[in-house]
N, CA, C and O atoms as CSV, one atom per row, in Angstrom:
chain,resi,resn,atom,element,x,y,z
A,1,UNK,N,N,1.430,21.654,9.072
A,1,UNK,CA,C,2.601,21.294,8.289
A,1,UNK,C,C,2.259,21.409,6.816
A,1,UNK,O,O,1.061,21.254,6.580
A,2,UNK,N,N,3.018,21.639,5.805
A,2,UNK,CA,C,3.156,21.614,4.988
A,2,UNK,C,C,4.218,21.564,3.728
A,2,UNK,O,O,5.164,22.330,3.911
A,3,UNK,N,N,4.262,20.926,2.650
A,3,UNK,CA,C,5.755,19.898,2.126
A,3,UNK,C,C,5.423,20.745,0.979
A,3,UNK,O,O,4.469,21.378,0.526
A,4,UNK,N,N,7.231,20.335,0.590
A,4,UNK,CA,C,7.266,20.743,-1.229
A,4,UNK,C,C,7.990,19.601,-1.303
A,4,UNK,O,O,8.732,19.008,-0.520
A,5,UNK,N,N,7.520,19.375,-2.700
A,5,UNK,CA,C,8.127,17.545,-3.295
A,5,UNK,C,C,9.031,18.681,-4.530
A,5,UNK,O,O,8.344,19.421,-5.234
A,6,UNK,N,N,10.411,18.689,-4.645
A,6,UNK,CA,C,11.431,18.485,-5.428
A,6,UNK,C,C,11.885,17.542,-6.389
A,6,UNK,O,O,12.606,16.645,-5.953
A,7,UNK,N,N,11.567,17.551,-7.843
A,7,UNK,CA,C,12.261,16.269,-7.737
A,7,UNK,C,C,13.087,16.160,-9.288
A,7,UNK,O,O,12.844,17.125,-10.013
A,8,UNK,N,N,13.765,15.405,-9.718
A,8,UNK,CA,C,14.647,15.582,-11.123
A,8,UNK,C,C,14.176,14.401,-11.617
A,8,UNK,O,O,14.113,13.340,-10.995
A,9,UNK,N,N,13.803,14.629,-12.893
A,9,UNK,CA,C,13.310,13.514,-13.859
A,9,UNK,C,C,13.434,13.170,-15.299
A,9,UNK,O,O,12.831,13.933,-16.054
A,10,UNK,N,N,14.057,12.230,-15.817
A,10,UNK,CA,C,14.493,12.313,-17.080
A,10,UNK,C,C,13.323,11.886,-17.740
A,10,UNK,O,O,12.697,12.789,-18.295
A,11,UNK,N,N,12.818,10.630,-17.836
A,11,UNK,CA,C,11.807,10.188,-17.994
A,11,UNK,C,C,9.888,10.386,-17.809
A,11,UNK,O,O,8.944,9.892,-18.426
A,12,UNK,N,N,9.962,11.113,-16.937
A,12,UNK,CA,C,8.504,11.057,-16.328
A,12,UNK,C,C,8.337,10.346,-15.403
A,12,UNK,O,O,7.330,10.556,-14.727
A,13,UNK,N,N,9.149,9.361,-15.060
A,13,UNK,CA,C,8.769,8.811,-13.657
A,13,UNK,C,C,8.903,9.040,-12.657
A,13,UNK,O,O,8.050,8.698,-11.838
A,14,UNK,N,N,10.162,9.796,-12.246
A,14,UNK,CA,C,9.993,10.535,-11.154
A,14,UNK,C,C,9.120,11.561,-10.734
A,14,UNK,O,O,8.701,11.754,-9.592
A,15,UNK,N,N,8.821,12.376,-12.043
A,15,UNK,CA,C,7.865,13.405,-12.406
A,15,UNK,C,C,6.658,13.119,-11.294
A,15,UNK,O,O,6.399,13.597,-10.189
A,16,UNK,N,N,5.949,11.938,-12.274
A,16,UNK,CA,C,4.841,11.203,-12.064
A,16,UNK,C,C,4.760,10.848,-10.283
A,16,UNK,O,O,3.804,11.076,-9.541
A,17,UNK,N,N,5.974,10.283,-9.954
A,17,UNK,CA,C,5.763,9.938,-8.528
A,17,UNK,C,C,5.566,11.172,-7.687
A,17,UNK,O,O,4.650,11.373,-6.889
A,18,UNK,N,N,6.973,12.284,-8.115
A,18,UNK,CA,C,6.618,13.463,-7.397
A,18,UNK,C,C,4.992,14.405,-7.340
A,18,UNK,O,O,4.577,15.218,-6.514
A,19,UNK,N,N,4.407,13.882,-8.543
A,19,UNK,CA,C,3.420,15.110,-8.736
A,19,UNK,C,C,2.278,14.342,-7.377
A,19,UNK,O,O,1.623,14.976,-6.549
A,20,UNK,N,N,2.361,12.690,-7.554
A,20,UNK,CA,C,1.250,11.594,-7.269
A,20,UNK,C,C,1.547,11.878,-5.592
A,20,UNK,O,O,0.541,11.794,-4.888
A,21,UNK,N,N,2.890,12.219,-4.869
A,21,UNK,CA,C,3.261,12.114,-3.619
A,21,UNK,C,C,2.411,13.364,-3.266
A,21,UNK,O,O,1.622,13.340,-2.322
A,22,UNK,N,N,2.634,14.716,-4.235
A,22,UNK,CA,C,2.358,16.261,-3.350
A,22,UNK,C,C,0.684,15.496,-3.446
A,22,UNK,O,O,0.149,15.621,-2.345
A,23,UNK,N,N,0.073,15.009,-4.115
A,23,UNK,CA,C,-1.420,14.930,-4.271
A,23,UNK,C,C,-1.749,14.079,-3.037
A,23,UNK,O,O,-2.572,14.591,-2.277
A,24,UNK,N,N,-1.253,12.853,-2.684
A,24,UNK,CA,C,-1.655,11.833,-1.845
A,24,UNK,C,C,-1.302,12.937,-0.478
A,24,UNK,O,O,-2.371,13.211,0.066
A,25,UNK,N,N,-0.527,13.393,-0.026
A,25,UNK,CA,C,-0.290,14.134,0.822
A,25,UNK,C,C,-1.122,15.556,0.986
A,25,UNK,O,O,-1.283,16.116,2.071
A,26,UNK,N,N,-1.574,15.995,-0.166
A,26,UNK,CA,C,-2.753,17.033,0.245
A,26,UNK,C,C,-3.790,16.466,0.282
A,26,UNK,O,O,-4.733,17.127,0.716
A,27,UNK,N,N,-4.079,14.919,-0.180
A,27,UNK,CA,C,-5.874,14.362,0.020
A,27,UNK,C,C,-5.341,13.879,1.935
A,27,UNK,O,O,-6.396,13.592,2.501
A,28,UNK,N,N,-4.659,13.797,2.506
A,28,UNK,CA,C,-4.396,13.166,3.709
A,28,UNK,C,C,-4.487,14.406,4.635
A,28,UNK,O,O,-4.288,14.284,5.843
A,29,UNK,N,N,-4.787,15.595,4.072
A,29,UNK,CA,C,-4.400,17.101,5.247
A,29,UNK,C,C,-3.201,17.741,5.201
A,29,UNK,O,O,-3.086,18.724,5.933
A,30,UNK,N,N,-1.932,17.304,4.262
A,30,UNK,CA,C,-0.777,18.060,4.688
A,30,UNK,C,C,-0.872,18.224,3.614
A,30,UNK,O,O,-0.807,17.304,2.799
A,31,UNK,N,N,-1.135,19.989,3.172
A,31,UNK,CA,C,-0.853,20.583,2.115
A,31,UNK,C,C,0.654,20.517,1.134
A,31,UNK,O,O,1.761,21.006,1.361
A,32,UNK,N,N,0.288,19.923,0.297
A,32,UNK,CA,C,2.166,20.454,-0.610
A,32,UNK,C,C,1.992,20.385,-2.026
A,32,UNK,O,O,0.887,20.317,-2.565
A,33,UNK,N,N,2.973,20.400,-2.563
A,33,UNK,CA,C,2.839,21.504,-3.831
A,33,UNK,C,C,4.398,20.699,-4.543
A,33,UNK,O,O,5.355,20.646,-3.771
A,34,UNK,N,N,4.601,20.051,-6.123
A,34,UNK,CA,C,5.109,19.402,-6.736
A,34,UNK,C,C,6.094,20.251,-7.795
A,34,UNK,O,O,5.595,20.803,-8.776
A,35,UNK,N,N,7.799,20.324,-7.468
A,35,UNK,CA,C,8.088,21.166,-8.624
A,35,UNK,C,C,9.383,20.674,-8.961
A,35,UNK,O,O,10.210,20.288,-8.136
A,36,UNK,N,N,9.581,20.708,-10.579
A,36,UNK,CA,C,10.594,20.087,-11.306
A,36,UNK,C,C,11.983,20.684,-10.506
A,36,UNK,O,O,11.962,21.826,-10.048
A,37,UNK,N,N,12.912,20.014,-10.406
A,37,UNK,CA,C,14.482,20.560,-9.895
A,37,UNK,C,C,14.613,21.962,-10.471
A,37,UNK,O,O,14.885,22.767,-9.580
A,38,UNK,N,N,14.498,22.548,-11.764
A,38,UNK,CA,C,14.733,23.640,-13.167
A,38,UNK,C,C,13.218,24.468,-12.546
A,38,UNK,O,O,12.999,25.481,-13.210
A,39,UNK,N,N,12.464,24.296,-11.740
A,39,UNK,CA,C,11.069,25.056,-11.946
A,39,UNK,C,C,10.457,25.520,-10.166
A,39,UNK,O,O,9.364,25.984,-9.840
A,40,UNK,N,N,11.783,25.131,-9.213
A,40,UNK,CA,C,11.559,25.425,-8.101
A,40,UNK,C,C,10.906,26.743,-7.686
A,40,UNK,O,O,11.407,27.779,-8.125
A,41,UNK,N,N,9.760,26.817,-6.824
A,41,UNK,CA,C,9.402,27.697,-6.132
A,41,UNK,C,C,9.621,28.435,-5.267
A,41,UNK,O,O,8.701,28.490,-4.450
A,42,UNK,N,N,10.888,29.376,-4.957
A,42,UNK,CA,C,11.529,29.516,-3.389
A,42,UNK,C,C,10.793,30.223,-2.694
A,42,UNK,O,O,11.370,30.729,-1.732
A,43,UNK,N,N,9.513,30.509,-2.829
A,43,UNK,CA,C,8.638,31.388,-1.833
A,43,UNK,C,C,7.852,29.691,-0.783
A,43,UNK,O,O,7.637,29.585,0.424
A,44,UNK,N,N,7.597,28.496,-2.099
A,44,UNK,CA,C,6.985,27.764,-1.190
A,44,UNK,C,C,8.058,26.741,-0.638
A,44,UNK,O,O,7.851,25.847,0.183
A,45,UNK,N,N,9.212,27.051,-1.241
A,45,UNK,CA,C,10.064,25.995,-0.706
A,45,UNK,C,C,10.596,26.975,1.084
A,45,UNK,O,O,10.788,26.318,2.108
A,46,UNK,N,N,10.684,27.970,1.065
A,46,UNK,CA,C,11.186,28.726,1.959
A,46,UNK,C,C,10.406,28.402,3.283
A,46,UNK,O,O,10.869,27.991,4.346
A,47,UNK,N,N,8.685,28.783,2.847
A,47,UNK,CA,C,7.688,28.597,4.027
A,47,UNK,C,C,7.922,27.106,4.386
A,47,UNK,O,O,8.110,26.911,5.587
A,48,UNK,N,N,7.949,25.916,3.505
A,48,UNK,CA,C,7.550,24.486,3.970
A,48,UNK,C,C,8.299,24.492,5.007
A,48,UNK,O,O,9.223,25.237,5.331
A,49,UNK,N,N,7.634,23.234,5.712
A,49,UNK,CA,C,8.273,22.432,6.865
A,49,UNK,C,C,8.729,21.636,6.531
A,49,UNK,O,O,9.886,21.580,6.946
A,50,UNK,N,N,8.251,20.272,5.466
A,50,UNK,CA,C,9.044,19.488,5.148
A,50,UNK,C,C,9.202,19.442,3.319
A,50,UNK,O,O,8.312,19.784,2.540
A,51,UNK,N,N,10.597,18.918,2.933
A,51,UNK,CA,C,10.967,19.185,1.790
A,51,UNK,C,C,11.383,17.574,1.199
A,51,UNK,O,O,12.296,16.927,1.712
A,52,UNK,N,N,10.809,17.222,0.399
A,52,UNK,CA,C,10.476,15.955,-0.403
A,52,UNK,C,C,11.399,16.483,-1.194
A,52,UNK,O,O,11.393,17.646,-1.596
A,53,UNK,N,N,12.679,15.173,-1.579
A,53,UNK,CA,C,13.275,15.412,-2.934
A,53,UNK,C,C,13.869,13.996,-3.382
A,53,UNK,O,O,14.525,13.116,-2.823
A,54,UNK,N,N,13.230,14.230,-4.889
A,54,UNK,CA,C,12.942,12.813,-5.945
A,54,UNK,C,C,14.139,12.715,-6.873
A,54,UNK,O,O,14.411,13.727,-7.519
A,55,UNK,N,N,14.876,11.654,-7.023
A,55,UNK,CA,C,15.489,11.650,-8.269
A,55,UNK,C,C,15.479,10.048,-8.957
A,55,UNK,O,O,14.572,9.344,-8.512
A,56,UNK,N,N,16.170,9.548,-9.748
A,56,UNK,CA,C,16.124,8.515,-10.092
A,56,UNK,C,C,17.367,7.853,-10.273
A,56,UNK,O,O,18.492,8.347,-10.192
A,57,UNK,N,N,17.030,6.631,-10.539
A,57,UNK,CA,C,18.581,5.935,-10.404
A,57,UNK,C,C,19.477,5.249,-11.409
A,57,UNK,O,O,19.242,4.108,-11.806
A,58,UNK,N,N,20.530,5.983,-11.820
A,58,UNK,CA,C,21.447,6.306,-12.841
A,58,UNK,C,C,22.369,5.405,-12.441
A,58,UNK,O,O,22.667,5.110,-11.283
A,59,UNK,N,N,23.106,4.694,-14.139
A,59,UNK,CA,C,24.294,4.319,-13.596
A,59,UNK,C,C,23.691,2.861,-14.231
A,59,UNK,O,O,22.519,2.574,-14.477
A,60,UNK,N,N,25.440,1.705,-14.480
A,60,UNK,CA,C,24.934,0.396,-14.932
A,60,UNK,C,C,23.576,-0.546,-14.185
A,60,UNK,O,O,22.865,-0.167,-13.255
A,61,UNK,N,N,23.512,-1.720,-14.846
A,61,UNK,CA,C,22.648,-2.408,-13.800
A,61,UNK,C,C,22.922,-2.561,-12.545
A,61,UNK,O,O,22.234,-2.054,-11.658
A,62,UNK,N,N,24.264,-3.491,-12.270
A,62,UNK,CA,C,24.354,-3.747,-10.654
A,62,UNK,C,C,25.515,-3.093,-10.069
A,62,UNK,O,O,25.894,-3.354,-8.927
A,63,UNK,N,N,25.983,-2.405,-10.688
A,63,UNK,CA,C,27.701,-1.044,-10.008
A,63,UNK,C,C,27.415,-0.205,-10.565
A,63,UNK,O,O,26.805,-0.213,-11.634
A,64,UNK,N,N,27.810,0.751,-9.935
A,64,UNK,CA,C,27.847,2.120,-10.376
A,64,UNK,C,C,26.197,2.983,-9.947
A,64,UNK,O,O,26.168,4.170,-10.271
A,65,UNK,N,N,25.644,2.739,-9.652
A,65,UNK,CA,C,24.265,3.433,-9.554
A,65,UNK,C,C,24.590,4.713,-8.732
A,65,UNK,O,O,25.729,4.902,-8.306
A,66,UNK,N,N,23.940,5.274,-8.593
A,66,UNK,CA,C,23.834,6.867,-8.261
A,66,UNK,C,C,22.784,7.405,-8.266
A,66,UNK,O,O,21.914,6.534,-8.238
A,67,UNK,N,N,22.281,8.577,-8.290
A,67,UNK,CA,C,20.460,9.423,-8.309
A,67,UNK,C,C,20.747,10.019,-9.710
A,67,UNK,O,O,21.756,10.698,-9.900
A,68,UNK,N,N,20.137,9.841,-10.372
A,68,UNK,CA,C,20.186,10.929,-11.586
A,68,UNK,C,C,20.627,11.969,-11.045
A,68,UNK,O,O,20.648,12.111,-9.822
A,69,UNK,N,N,21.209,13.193,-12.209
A,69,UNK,CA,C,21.850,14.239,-11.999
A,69,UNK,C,C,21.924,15.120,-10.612
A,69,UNK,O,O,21.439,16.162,-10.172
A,70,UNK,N,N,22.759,14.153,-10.214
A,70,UNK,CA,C,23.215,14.109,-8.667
A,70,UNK,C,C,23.658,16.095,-8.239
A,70,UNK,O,O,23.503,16.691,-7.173
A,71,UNK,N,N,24.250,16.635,-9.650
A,71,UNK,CA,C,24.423,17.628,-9.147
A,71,UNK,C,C,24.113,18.898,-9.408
A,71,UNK,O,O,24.694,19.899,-8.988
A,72,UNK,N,N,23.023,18.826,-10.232
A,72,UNK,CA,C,21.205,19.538,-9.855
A,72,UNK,C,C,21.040,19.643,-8.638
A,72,UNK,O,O,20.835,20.823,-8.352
A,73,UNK,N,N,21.020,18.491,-7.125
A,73,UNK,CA,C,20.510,18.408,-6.250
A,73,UNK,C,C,21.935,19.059,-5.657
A,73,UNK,O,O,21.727,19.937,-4.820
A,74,UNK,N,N,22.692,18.912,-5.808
A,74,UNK,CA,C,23.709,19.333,-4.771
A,74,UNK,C,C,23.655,20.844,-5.380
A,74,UNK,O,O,24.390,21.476,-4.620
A,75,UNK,N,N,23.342,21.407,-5.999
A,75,UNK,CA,C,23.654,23.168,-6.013
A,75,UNK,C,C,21.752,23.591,-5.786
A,75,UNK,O,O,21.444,24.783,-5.811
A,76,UNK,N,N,20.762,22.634,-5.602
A,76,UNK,CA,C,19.692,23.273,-4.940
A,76,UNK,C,C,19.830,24.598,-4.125
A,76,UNK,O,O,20.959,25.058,-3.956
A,77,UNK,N,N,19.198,24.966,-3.827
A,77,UNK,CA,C,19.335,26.402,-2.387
A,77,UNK,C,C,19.627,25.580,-0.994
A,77,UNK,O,O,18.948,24.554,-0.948
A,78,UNK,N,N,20.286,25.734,-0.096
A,78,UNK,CA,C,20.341,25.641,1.359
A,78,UNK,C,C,19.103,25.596,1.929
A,78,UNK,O,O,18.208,26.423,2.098
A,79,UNK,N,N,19.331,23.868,2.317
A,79,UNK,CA,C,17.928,23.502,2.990
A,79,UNK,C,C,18.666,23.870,4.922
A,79,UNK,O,O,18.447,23.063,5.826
A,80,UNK,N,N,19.195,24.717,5.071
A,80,UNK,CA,C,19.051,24.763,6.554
A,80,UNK,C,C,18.118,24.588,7.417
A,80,UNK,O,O,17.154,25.348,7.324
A,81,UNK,N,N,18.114,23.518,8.540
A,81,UNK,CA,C,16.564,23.703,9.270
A,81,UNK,C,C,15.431,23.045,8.874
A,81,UNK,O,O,14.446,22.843,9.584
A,82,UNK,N,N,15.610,22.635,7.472
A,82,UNK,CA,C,14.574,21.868,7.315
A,82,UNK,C,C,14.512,20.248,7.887
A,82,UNK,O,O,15.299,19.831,8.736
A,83,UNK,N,N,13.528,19.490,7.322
A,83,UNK,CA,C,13.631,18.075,7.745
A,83,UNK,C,C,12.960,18.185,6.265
A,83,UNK,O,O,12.203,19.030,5.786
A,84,UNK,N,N,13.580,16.906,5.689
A,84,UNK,CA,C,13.869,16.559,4.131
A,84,UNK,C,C,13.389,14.801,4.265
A,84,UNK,O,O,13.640,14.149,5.279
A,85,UNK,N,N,12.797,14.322,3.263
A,85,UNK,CA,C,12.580,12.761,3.006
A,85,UNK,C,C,13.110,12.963,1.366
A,85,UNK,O,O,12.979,13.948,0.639
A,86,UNK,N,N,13.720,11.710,1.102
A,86,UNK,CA,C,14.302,11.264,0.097
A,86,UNK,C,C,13.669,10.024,-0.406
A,86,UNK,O,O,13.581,8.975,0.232
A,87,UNK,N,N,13.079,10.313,-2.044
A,87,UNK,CA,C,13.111,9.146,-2.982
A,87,UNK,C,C,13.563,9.159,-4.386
A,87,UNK,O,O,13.811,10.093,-5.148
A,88,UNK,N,N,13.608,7.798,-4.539
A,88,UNK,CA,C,14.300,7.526,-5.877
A,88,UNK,C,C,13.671,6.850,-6.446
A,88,UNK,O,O,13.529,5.848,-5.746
A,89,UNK,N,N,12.943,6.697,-7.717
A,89,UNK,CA,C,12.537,5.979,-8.768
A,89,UNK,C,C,13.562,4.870,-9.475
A,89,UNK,O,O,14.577,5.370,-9.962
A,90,UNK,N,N,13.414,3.371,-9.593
A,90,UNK,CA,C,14.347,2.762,-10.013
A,90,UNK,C,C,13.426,1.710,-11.315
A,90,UNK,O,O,12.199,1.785,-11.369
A,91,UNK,N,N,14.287,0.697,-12.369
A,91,UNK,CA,C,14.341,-0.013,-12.926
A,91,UNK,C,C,14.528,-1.374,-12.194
A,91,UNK,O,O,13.598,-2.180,-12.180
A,92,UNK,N,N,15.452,-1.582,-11.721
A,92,UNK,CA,C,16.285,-3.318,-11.726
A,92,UNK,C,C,16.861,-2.617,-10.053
A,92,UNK,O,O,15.981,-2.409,-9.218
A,93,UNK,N,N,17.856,-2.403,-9.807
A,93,UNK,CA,C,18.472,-2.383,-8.606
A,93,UNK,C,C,18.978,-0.978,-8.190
A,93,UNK,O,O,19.467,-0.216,-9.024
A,94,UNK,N,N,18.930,-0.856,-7.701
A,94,UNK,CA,C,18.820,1.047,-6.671
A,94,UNK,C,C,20.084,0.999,-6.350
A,94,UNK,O,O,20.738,2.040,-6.411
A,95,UNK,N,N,20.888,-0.604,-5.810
A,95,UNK,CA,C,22.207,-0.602,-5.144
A,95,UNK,C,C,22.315,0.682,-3.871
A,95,UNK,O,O,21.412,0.604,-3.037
A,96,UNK,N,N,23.076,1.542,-3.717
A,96,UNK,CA,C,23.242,2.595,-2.522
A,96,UNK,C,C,22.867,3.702,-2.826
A,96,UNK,O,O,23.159,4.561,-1.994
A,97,UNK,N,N,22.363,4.020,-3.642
A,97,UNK,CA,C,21.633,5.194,-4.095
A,97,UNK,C,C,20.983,6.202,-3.409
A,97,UNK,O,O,21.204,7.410,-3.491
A,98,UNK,N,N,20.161,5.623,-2.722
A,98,UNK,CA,C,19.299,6.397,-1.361
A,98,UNK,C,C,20.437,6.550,-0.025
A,98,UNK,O,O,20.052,7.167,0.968
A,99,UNK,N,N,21.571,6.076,-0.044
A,99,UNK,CA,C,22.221,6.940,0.845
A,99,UNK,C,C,22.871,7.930,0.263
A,99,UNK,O,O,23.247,8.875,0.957
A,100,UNK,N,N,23.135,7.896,-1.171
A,100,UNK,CA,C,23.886,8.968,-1.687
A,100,UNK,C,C,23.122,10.305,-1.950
A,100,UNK,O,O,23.610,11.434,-1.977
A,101,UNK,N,N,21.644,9.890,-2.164
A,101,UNK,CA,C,20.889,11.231,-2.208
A,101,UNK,C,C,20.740,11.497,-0.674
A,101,UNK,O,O,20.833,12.669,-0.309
A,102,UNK,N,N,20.569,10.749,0.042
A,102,UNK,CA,C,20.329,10.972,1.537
A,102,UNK,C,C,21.625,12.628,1.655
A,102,UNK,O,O,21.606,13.859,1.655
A,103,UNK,N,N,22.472,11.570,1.730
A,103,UNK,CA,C,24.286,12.687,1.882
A,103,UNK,C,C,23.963,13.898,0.927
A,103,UNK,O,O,24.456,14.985,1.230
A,104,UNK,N,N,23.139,13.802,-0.256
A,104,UNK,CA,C,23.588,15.361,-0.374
A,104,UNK,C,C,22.639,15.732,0.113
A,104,UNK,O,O,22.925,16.750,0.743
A,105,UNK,N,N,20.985,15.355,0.258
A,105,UNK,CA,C,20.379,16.581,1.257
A,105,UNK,C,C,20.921,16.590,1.997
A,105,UNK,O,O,21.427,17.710,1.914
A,106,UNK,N,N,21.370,16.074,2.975
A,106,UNK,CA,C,21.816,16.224,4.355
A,106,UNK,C,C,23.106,17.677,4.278
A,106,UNK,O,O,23.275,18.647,5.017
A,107,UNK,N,N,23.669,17.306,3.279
A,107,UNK,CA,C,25.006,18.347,2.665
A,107,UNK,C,C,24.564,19.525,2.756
A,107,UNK,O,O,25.225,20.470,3.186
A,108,UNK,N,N,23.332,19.589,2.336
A,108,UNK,CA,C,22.615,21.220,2.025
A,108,UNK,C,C,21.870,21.576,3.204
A,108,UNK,O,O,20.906,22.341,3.182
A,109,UNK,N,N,22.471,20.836,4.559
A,109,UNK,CA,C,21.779,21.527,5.676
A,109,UNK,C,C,20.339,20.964,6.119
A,109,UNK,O,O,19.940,21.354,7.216
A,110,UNK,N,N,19.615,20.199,5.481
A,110,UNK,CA,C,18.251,19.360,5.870
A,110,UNK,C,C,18.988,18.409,6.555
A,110,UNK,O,O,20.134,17.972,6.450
A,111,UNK,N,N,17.669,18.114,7.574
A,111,UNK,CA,C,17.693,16.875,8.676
A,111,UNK,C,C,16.834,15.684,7.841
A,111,UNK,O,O,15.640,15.613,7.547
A,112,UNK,N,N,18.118,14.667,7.559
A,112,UNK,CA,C,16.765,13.590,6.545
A,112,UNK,C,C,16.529,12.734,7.478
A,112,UNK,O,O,17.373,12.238,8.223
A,113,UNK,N,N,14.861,12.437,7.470
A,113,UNK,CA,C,14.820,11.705,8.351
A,113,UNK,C,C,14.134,10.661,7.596
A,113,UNK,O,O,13.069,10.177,7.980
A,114,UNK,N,N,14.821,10.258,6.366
A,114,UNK,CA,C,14.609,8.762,5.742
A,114,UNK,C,C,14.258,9.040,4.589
A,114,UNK,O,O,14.208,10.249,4.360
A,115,UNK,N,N,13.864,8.045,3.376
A,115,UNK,CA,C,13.964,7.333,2.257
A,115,UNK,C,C,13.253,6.077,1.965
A,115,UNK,O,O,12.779,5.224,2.715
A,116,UNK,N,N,13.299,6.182,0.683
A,116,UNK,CA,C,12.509,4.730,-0.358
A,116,UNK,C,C,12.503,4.941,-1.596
A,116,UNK,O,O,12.106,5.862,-2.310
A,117,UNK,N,N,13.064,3.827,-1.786
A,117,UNK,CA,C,12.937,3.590,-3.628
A,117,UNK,C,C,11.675,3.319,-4.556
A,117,UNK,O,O,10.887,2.500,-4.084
A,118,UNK,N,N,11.543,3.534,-5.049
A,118,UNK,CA,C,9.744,3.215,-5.806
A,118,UNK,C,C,10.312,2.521,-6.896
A,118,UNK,O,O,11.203,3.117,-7.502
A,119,UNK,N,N,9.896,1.046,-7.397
A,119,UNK,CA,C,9.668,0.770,-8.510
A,119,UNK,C,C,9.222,1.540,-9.183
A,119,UNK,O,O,8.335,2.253,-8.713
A,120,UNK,N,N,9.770,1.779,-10.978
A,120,UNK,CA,C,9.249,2.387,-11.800
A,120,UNK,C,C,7.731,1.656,-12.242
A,120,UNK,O,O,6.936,2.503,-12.651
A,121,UNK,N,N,7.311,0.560,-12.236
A,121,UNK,CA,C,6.257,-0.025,-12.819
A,121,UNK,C,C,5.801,-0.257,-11.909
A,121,UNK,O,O,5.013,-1.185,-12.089
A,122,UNK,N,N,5.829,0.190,-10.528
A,122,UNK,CA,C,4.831,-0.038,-9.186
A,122,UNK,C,C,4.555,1.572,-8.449
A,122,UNK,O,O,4.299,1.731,-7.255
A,123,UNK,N,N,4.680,2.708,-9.499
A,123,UNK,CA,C,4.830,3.929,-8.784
A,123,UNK,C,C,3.643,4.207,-8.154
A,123,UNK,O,O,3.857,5.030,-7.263
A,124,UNK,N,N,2.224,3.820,-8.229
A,124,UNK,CA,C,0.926,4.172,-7.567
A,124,UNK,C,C,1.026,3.225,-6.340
A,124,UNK,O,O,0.429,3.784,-5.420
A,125,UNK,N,N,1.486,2.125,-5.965
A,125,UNK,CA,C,1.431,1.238,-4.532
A,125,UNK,C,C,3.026,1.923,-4.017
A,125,UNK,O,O,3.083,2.089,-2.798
A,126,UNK,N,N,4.086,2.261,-4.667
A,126,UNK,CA,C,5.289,2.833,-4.016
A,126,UNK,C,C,4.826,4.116,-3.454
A,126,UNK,O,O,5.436,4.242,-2.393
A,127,UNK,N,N,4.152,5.000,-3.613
A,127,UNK,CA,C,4.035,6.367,-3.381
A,127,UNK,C,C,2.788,6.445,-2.662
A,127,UNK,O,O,2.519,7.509,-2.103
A,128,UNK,N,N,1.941,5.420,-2.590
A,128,UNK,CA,C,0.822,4.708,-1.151
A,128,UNK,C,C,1.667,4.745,0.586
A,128,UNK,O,O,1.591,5.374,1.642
A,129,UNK,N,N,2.733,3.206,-0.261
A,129,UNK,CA,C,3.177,3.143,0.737
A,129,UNK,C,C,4.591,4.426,1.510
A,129,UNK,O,O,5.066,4.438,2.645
A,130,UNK,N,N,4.863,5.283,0.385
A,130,UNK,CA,C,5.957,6.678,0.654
A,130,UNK,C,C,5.320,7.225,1.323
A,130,UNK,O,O,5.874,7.471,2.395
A,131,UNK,N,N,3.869,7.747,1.189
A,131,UNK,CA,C,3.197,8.864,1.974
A,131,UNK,C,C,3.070,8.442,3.289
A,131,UNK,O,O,3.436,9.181,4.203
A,132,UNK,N,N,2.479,7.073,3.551
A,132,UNK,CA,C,2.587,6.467,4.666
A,132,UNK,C,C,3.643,6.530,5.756
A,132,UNK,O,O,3.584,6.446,6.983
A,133,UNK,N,N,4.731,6.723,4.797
A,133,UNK,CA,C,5.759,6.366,6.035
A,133,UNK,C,C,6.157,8.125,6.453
A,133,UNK,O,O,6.665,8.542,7.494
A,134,UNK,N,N,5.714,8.913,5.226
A,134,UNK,CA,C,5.977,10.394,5.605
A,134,UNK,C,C,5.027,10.563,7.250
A,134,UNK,O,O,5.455,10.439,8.397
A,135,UNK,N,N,3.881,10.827,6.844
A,135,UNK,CA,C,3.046,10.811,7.720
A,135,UNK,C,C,3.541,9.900,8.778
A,135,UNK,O,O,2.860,10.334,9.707
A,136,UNK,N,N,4.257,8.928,9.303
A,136,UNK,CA,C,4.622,8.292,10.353
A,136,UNK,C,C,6.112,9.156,11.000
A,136,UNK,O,O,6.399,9.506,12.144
A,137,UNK,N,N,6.734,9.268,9.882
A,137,UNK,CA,C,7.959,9.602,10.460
A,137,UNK,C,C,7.798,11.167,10.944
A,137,UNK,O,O,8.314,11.486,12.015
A,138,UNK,N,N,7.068,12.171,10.146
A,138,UNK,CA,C,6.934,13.596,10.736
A,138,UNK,C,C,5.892,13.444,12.128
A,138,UNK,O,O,5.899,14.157,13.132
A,139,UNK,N,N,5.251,12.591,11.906
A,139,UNK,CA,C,4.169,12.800,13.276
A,139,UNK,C,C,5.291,12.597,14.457
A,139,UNK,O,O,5.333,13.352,15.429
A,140,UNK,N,N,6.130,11.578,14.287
A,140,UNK,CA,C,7.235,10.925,15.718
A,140,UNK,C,C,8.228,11.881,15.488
A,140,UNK,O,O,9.408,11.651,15.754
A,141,UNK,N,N,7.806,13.028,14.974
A,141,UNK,CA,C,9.705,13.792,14.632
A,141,UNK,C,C,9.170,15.122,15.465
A,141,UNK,O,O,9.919,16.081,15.644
């Protein structure tokens, strides 16, 4: 197996989580490879098996939240066939966020088979425990 982490970042934190996820996931055996939404690879996004995609979470404190530039991710290329995991980098409250990025991979034809929010000031124990659950959920998939 092998993943591409996607991900949109205003700040660097998503950046940071995406680059920290493709790394923790190639020190574990599953090769993958980290690229900005604007800097996608479609030769390695084409081969992967699974497709990691990061955004962050936009919108007031407790209404309105959303993924950052929600529709970057919705005109991505057609993930047909793939199986996709979804995260989001947050501040204060995520609210429904991770189902809304969930819905648009899913929109673009990936099978998501789950999600997690990462604290922004906990991104090295969030992206511990992200890889973890990758590695659980592709092994049972």
């Amino acid at each position: 197996m092998d993943a591409v982490v996607i991900y949109e970042s205003l700040t660097g934190n998503t950046a940071k989580a995406g680059q920290a996820i493709a790394a923790e996931l190639t020190a574990r055996g599953v090769p993958a490879r980290a690229f900005p939404i604007t800097g996608i690879d479609y030769q390695a996004l084409s081969s992967a098996d699974l497709v990691i995609v990061g955004s962050w979470v936009d919108g007031l404190l407790l209404v309105g939240q959303r993924p950052g530039r929600l529709g970057r991710i919705r005109k991505m290329p057609a993930l047909a066939g793939k199986r996709a995991i979804v995260y989001l980098t947050y501040a204060i409250d995520p609210g429904r966020s991770l189902t809304k990025l969930s819905d648009a991979v899913s929109a673009l034809g990936a099978n998501v088979l789950g999600g997690q929010v990462i604290r922004r000031d906990k991104i090295a124990e969030g992206v511990t425990d992200f890889v973890d659950r990758v590695i659980d959920v592709t092994a049972s998939a």
